[in-house]
N, C-alpha and C positions, 0 to 999 in steps of 0.2 A: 542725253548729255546736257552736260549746263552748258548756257551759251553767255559770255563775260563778254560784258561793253568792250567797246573801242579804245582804246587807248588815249587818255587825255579827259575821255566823257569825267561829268560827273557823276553817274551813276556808277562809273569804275571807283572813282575815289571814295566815294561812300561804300561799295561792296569792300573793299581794300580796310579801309578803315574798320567796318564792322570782324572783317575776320583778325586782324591784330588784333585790336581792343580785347576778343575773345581769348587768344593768349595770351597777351601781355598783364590781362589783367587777373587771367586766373594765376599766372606768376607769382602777381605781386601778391595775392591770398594766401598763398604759400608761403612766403619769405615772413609774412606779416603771421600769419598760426606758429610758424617754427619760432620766432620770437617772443610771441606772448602767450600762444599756446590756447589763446582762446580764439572760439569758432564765429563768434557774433564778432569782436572785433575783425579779422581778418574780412568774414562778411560785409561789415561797414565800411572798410577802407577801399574794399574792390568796387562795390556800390559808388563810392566818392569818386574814385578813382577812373570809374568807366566811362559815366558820362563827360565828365571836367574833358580828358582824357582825349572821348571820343570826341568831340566837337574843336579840340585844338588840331588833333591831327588833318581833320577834312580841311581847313582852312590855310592850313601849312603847304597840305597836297595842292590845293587850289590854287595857291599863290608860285609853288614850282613847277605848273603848267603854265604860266605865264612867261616862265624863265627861258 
């Protein structure tokens, strides 16, 4: 069985954040192929999208465990 940090750790808000990331962005790949219909664009934009993305959400989460 997986064993998930504690609640509050930082190692939960980065587990947390990696598993969004992974749908949220594979979403937005989607939304962005059904619009342009190409495969490299949607690719590019979820690439953009993950990182930028992934590093605001951890920092969001950090800051509402202070709250």
């Amino acid at each position: 069985m997986i064993s998930i940090p504690a609640q509050g750790t930082k190692a939960r808000s980065l587990i947390k954040t990696i598993s969004w990331r992974i749908v949220a962005s594979f979403t937005t790949m989607i939304i962005v192929y059904i619009f342009t219909g190409k495969v490299l664009v949607a690719a590019t934009v979820g690439l953009v999208e993950v990182i930028v993305k992934m590093a605001l959400y951890y920092f969001h989460e950090r800051v509402w465990n202070q709250v």
